[in-house]
N, C-alpha and C positions, 0 to 999 in steps of 0.2 A: 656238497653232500658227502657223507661220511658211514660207514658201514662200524656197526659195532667191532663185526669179523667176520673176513671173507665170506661168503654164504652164495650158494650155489643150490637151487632147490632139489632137493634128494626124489624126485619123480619115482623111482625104484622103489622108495618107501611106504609110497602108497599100494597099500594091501591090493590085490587083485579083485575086482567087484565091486569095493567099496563104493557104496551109493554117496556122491559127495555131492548131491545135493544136501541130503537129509542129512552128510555131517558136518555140512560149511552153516546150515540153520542151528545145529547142534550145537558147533562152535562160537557162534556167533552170540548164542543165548550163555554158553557158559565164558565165554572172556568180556560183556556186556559189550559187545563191539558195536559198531554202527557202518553199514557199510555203504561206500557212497562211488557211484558210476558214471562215468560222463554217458553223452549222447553216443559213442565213436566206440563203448565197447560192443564185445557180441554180446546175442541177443538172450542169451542163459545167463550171463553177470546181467543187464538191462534186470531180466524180470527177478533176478533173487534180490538186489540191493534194496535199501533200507526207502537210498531219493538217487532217482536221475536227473543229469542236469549238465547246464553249460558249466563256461568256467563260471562265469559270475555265478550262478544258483549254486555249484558248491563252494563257494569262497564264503557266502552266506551261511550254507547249512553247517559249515565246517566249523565258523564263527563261533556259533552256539551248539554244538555237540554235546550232549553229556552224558557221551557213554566213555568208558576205560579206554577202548581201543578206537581207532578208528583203522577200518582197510582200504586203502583207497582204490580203486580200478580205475585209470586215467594213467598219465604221464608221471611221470618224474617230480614236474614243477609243481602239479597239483596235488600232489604229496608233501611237497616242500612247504608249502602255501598253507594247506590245512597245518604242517610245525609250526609255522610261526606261531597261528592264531591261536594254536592250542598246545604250546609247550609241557604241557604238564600229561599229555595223552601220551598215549603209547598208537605214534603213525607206522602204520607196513603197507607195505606196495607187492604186489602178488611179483612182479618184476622188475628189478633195480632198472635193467636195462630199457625200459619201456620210456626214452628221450622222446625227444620234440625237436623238429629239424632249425623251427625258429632260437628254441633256446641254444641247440649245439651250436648254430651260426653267431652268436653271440656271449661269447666266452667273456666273465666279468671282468678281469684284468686287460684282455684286450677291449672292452668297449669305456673302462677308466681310462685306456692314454687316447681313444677315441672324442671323449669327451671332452677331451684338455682343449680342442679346435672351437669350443661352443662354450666359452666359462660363465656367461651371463644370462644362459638359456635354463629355461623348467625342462625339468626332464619327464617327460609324460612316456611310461614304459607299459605293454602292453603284458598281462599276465602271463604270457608264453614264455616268460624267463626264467630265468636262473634264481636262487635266493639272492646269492654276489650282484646279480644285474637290479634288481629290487631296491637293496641297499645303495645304491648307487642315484635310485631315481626319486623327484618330488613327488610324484602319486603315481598309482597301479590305475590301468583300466581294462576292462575287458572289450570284447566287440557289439557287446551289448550294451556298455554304458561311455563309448571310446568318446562321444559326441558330447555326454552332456559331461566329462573331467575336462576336455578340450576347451570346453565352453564354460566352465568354472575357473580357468587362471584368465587373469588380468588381461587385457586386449593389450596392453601396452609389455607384456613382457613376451619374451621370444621364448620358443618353444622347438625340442628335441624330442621328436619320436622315433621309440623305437621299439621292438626287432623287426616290425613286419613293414615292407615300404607300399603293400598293396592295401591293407587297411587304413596307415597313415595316408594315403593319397587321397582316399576315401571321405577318411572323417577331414581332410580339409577342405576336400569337396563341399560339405556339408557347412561345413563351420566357417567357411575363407578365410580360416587363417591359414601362414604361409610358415609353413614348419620343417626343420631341417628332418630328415627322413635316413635313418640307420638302413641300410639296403641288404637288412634279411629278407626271407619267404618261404614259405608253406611249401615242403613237397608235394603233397597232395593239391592242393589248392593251384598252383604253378602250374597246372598241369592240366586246366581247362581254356580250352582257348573260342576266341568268339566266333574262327571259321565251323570251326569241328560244333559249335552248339546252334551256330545259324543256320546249318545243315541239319541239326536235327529239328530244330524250329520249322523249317520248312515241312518234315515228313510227318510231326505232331502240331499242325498248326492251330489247336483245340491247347493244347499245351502252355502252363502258363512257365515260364523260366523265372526261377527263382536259386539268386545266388550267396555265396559267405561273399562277407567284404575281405576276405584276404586273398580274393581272385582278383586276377589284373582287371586295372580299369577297364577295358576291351570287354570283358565279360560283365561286368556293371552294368558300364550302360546299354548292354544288350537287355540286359534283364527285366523282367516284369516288377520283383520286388529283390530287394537285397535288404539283409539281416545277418543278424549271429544266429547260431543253430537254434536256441531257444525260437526267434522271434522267425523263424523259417520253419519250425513245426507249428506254432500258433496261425501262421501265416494258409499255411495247409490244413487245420482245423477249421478255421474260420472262414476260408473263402470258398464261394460258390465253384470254381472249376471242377471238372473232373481229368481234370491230367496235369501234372505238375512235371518239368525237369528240373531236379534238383540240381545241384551244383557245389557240391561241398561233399563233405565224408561219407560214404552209403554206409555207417553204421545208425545213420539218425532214420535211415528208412522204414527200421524198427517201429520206431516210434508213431510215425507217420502212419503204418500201416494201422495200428490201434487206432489213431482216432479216425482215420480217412479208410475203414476198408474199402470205400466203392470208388476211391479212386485210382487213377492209375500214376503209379511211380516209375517217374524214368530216369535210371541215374543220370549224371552227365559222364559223356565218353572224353576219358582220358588222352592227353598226347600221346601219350606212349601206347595206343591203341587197343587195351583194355576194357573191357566195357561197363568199371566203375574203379571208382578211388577209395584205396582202402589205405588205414596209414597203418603201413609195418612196426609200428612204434606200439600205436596200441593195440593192436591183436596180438603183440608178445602175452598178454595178462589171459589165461584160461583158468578155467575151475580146476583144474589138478594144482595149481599152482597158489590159486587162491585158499585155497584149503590146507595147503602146508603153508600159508604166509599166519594163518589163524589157528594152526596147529600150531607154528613154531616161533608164533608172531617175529616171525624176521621174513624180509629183511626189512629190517626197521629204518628211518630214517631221524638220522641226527643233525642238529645245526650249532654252529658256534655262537654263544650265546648273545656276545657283541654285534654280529652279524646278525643275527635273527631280529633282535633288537631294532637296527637298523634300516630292516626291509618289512620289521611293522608297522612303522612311521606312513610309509606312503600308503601301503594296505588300507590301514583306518583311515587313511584321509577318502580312499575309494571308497570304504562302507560307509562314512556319514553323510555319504553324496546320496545314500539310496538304493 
């Protein structure tokens, strides 16, 4: 990923008072932008964006965009992700710096001489990556659809997942196939463990525990249900409890509380003895920031075109799965 030029968001620039709500709406109507949030931002980007959503629902929405701009509020890659699919927009990200611990763990040049050990394997890479890591792999999945790309290559060919070794452990749980496993992971997600949640199980035994699949197995199979963040908010829409422990990012609580207000939300408690997981990565993106990204549509993100290229390949092999 490539900056046109240095850019460092000038904060100070913003007028004193300026109501930016009413000028990121302002903005947004005159650069025809489209702005798109994952689950994990706060809860003032949540309600201004255009669509919320996991990684998959915006790889979708991002797909068929047709506005000029697009802003993304998410990570890095998810910014990268919408380049590919939409080269000819104009992508900005409120915060360059707003990474992903799975993609930093998995630098593309180091995961090519990685791969030199596996020459005969599909590379099944998990959306959390880099553009360069992309390029590199047979198809994208996300944690919402890691089961059914897993279960679209050949039984008879061998298979390399990566960045995250707790969702690959997962989907071969699922799938029984026997897949080499790249040994990234989720800061945030790392960081629930099955003593600390079967102790809270205990004290909410009303409580239904529902986990991401990028939590160690341990936390799995404690769990009542496991999903991607989409299928962990439908999960709490749709079921009769009135107590859930989540297990994943508490920016999706948001969410949760709209459709579920009568029930009760209970983050999971962190190792690091916290009493919820928040990822430092995306709470870099605030409305003062978003506002001068749509003011100055920088910082933009650029890809080289041969590479871009090559990490659309596997993308649309992901989207005609569905």
């Amino acid at each position: 990923m490539e900056l046109t030029a240095p850019y460092v968001p000038d904060l100070e620039s913003i007028p004193p008072g300026l109501d930016l709500l009413a000028e990121i709406r302002r903005l947004k109507r005159e650069r025809k932008a489209v702005l798109l949030a994952h689950y994990y931002q706060e809860p003032e980007i949540q309600d201004l964006a255009d669509f919320v959503g996991d990684s998959l629902q915006l790889s979708q929405q991002a797909a068929r965009a047709d506005a000029e701009v697009i802003a993304f509020c998410g990570v890095h890659f998810m910014a990268e992700t919408a380049k590919i699919l939409n080269p000819g927009k104009t992508v900005v990200i409120p915060d360059m710096d707003a990474g992903c611990s799975l993609a930093d763990r998995c630098p593309a040049d180091f995961f090519a001489e990685w791969l030199k050990q596996y020459p005969d394997h599909e590379v099944v890479s998990y959306i959390n990556c880099s553009a360069g890591v992309k390029a590199l792999s047979t198809v994208i999945c996300t944690s919402s659809n890691a089961v059914r790309v897993v279960e679209s290559i050949p039984k008879d060919r061998k298979i390399v997942f990566a960045p995250d070794r707790h969702l690959g452990k997962w989907v071969a749980k699922q799938t029984g196939r026997d897949m080499v496993l790249f040994p990234g992971f989720c800061i945030v997600h790392e960081q629930f463990t099955a003593k600390r949640l079967a102790a809270l199980k205990a004290q909410h035994p009303e409580a239904k525990l529902i986990a991401h699949p990028e939590c160690d197995a341990t936390v799995s199979q404690l769990a009542d249900f496991v999903g991607s963040t989409a299928a962990l908010l439908n999960f709490v829409a749709k079921d009769s409890a009135k107590a859930f422990i989540v297990a994943t990012e508490a920016g999706i609580l948001h969410q949760m509380r709209q459709r579920r207000p009568d029930a009760e939300l209970i983050p999971a408690p962190a190792d690091s003895g916290c009493n919820c997981s928040l990822c430092p990565y995306m709470k870099l993106n605030n409305l003062e920031k978003l506002y001068l990204a749509l003011r100055d549509l920088k910082p933009e993100i650029h890809l080289e075109e041969a590479m871009r290229l090559r990490a659309l390949k596997p993308l649309e092999r992901m989207l005609a799965l569905g």
